[in-house]
N, C-alpha and C positions, 0 to 999 in steps of 0.2 A: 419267744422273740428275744434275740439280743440287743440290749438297753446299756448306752455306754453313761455312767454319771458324772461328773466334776462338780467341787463347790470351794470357796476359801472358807474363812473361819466363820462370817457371818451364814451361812448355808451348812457347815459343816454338820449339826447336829440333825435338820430334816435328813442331806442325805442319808447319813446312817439310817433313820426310819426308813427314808426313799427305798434304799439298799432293801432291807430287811422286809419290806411288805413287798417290792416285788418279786422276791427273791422266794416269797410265800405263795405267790400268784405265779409260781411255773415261769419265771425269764431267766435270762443269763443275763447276770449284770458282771460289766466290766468299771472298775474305780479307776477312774482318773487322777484323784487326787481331790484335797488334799485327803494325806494319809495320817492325820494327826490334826487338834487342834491346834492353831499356832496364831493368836490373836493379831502380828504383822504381814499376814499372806497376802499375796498377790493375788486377784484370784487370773490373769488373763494364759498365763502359763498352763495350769488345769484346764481352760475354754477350748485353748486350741491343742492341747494334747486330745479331748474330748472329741472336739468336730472332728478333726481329723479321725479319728479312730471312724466315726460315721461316714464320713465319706468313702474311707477305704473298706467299707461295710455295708455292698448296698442288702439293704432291707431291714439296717438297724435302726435304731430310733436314739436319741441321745436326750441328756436332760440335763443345766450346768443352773446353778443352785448361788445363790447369795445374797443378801439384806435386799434390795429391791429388784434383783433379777437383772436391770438394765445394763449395768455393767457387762453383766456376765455373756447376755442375747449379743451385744455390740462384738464383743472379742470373737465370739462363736464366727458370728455372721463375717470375718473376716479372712477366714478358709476358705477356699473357692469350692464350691460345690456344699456350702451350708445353706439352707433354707433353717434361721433360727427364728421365732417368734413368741416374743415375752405373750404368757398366759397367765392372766389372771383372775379369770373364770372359765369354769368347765364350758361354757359356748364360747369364748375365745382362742380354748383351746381346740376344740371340735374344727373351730371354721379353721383354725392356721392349717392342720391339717387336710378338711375337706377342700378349700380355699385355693392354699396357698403350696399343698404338699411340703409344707414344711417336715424338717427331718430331724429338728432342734428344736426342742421347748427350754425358755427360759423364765425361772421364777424366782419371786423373791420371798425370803425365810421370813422375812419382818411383816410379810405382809398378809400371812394366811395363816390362821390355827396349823396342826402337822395335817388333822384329820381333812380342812380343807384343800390344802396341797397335793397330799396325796389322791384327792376327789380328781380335784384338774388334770394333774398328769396321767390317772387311770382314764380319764375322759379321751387325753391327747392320744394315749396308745390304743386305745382302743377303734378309734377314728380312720376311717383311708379316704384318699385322696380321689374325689369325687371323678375326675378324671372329663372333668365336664370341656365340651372344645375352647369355649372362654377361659376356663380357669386354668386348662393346660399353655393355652395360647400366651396368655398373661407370665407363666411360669417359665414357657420358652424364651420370652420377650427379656426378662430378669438372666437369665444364663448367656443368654446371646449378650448383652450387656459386661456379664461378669467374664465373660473370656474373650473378647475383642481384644484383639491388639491396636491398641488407642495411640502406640508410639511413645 
């Protein structure tokens, strides 16, 4: 599976592991950024080079990385055609997926051992989209929303 990652400097270090154990577990990961630590990063620049690369990638999965994740889920989720959802336990990760077909996990470095982090998103990718007619209905409903012409 191709796995796009992003993180700023608070994330930057999981990524790197991120990178390296999926990278050990058979995916193709593409690095968004950042490419260096740099303790003044932005991270929202990396979010949506990120999403973006997932949307223009169907059947990729993406993952954007920073001190509590929220930032990072927010910027994502601002690409159209993002379904991002902060995960902070492997069953929150499970259901964003099973749930909500989300295509973005967002997590925070501060907030997980590596070893638990790495649990969650192994949980998030491994996960599909239950395809249930509620949850699909629910997901229709969120798209038809995000691409109305409101004026």
């Amino acid at each position: 599976m191709r796995l796009h990652i992003a993180s700023d400097h608070a994330g930057f270090e999981l990524k790197q592991a991120l990178e390296a154990h999926l990278v050990s577990n058979g995916h193709d990961v593409v690095n968004h950024g950042a490419f260096g630590y740099e303790p003044a990063d932005d991270y929202p620049a990396f979010c949506f080079a990120c999403a973006e690369a997932v949307v223009a990638d169907p059947g990729s999965l993406g993952v954007v990385i920073g001190g509590s994740g929220n930032g990072e889920q927010i910027a994502a989720n601002k690409v159209r055609g993002t379904r991002a959802a902060l995960v902070w336990s492997q069953r929150t990760a499970r259901l964003a997926r099973q749930h909500n077909d989300a295509n973005l996990a967002g997590i925070g470095a501060r907030e997980h051992t590596t070893s638990e982090a790495l649990a969650i998103i192994d949980a998030f990718i491994a996960e599909a989209f239950s395809g249930d007619e509620r949850h699909q209905r629910r997901v229709d409903q969120v798209t038809a929303f995000e691409t109305a012409d409101r004026g």
